[in-house]
KOLZADREN-285474 format. One record per residue: residue in three letters; z, y, x of N, C-alpha, C in turn. Coordinates in pm, whole numbers, plus 50000, padded with zeros to 5 digits. Atoms other than C-alpha are relative to their C-alpha. Layout:
<nodes>
alaZYXZYXZYX
...
</nodes>
This chain:
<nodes>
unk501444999550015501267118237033499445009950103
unk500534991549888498857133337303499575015349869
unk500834990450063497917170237232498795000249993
unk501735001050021494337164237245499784994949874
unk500545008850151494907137736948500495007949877
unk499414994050051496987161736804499275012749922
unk501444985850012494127194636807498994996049915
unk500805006250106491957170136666499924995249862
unk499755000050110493427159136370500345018949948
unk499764987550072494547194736301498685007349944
unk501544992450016490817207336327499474991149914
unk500795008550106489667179736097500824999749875
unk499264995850156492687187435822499175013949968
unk500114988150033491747223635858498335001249975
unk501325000150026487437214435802500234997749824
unk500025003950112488557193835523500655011349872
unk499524989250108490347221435324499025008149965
unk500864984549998487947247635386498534994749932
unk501255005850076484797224135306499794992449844
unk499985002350123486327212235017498904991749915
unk500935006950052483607200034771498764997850007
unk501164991749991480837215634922499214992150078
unk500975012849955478327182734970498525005449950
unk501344998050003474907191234993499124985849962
unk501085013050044472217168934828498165008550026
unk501354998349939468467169834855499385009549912
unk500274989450081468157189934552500605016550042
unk499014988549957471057218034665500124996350106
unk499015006949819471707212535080500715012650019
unk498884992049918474407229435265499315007250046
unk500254989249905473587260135450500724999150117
unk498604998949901475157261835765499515005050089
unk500594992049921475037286636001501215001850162
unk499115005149880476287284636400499605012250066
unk500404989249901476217320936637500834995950082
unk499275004649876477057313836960499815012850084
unk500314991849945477227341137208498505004750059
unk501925002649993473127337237278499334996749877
unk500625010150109472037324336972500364999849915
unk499004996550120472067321436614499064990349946
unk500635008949983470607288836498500754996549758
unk500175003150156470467280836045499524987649980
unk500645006650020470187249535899500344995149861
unk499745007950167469757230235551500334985749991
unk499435015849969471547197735533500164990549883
unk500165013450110471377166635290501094995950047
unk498815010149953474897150535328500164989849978
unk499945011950108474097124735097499534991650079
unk500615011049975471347108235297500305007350179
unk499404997349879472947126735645498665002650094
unk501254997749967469637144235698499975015550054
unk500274982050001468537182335837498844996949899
unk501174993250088466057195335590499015006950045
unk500584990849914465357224135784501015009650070
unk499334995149930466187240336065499495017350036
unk500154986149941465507278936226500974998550117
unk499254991349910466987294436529499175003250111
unk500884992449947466277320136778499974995850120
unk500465002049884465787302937023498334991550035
unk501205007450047462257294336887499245010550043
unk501074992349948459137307937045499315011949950
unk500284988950077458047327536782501375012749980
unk499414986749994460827349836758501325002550151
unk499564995049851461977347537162499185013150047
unk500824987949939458817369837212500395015049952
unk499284984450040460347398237011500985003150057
unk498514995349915462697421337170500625006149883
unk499714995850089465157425036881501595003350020
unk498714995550013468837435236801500704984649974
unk499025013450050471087404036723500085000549830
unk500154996450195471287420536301498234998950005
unk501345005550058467447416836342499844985850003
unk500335013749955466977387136507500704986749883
unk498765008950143469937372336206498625000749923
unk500674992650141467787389035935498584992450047
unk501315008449956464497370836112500134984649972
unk499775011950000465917336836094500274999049903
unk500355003050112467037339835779498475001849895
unk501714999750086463357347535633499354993650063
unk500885009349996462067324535826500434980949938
unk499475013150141464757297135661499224999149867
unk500504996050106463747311135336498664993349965
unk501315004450069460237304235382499724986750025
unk499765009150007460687272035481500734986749914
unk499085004850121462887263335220499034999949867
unk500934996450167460227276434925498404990150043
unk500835009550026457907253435115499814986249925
unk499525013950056459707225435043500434999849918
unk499565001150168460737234434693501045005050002
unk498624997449996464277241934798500315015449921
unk499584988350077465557272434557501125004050000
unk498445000250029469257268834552500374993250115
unk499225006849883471657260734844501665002549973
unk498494996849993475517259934901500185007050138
unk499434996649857476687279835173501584997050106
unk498445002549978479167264335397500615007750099
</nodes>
């Protein structure tokens, strides 16, 4: 078997363990959160109907203009999830 096909299945045994049961619906969505060396980007996910809910990250206009720390700029995106989330009713999430 090629190692490429090989990396790939391994990385998709090792999602499936770790994600376990943790299916987001429209009532409860997934949390899921991605930092990349630039960036730190939150989102709420429906798995059921394979939807975003809502998204954040800083690479959004409103909080590019601030000059912040990377622990602020986190701590910004999550309250601006938050309030996005209590627009839309959302109260409860899973974090994956």
């Amino acid at each position: 078997m090629n190692k490429e096909v090989e990396k790939n299945l391994r990385r998709k045994r090792r999602r499936s363990r770790s994600k376990g049961e943790m299916i987001g619906t429209n009532i409860r969505p997934r949390l899921v959160v991605y930092k990349s060396l630039s960036s730190i980007y939150g989102q709420l996910i429906d798995d059921i109907n394979n939807i975003t809910l809502i998204s954040a990250s800083s690479r959004e206009k409103n909080i590019i203009e601030k000059k912040m720390t990377k622990t602020e700029t986190s701590n910004e995106i999550g309250k601006e999830l938050a309030k996005r989330a209590i627009k839309k009713k959302i109260s409860n999430v899973i974090f994956d």
